[in-house]
N, C-alpha and C positions, 0 to 999 in steps of 0.2 A: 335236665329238661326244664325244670323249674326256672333257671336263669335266665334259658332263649327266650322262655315265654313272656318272663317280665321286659326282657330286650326287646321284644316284637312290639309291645303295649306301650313303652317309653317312646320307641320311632316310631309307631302310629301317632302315639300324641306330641310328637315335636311336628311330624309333616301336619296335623290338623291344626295348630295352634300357629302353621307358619302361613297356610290360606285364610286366617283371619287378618294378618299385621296386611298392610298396604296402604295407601294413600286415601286419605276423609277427608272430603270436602262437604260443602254446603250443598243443599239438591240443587239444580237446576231447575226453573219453573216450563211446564209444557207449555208451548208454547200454542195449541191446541185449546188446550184446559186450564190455563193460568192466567191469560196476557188478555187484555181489553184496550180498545179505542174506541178514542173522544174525538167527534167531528161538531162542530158547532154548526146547527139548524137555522136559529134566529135569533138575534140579537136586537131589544128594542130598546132604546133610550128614553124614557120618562122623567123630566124635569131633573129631578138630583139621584135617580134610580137608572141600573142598566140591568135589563132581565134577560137571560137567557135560557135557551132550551138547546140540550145537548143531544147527540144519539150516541149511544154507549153501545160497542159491538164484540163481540168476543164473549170474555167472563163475565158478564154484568156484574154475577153475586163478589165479584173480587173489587172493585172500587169499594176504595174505606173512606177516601178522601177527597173532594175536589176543591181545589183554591184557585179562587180566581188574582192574578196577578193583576196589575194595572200601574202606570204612571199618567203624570200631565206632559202633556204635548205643548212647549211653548217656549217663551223667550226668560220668563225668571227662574230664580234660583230653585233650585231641585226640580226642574221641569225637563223632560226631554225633548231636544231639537226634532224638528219637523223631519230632516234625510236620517238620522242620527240611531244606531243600531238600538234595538229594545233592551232596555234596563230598567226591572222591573221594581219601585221605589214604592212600592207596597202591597201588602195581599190580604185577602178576605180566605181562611179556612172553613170549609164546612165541614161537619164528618156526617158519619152515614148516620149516627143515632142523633143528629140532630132535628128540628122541623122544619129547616129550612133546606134539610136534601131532600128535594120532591123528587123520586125516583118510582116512574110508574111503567113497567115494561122496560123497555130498551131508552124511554127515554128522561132525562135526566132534568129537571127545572131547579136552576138557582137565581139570586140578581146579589147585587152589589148595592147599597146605599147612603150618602150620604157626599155624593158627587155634586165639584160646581156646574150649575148649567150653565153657565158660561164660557166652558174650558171644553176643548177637546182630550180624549184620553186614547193610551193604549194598553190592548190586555192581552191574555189570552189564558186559559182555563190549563190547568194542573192536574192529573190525576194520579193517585198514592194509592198501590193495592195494600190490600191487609194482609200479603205477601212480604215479609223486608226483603227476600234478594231479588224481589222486581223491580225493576226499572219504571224512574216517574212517566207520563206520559204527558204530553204537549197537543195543544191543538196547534195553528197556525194562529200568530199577532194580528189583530184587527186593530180599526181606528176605529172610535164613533162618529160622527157627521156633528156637523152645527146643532143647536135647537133651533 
């Protein structure tokens, strides 16, 4: 009787030690309670300054990072063609502990500085949660106008 009992307690514990092995992966973020979007509000261009005000919709507290991308729009070298798809030849990171993430409610204030007024550019805003298996998030490429 001794034996079966130990037999019983051995295949207890091989079927409970065999509903733990299976397949681990990374979580998936809810897409509910994880995932936020950037829509750009307004964009003003001031002499060698470009400010913008974002609306952040979803997770607000999950943006860690927004970087504004940007090229020059033109005819010299390292500049991108006016038809010519966006390539983005430099970026401004801000993160959330900085003070220049004004982030008041749902909306988000950064700018960029140190632009020719002279130049037309193209940008468009970056967002990094403090999530890694999330996915960066994109606004849509704008252009600035003349001064």
């Amino acid at each position: 009787m001794r034996i079966s009992s130990m037999l019983s307690f051995l295949l207890i514990a091989l079927l409970a030690s065999g509903c733990a092995l299976g397949k681990k992966e990374w979580p998936n973020p809810q897409q509910s309670e994880d995932t936020f979007a950037l829509n750009v509000l307004a964009a003003e261009r001031t002499e060698d300054c470009l400010l913008l005000k974002l609306a952040v919709t979803g997770a607000v507290e999950r943006l860690y990072r927004a970087s504004i991308e940007y090229e020059v729009v033109g005819d010299g070298e390292g500049e991108g063609c006016q038809g010519c798809p966006f390539v983005p030849r430099a970026a401004k990171h801000i993160v959330r502990t900085s003070s220049e993430f004004d982030l008041k409610g749902n909306t988000l204030t950064i700018n960029l500085c140190g632009l020719d007024p002279q130049k037309i550019y193209r940008f468009r805003v970056v967002g990094k949660s403090e999530l890694p298996a999330n996915p960066l998030v994109y606004t849509e490429t704008y252009v600035t106008t003349d001064q």
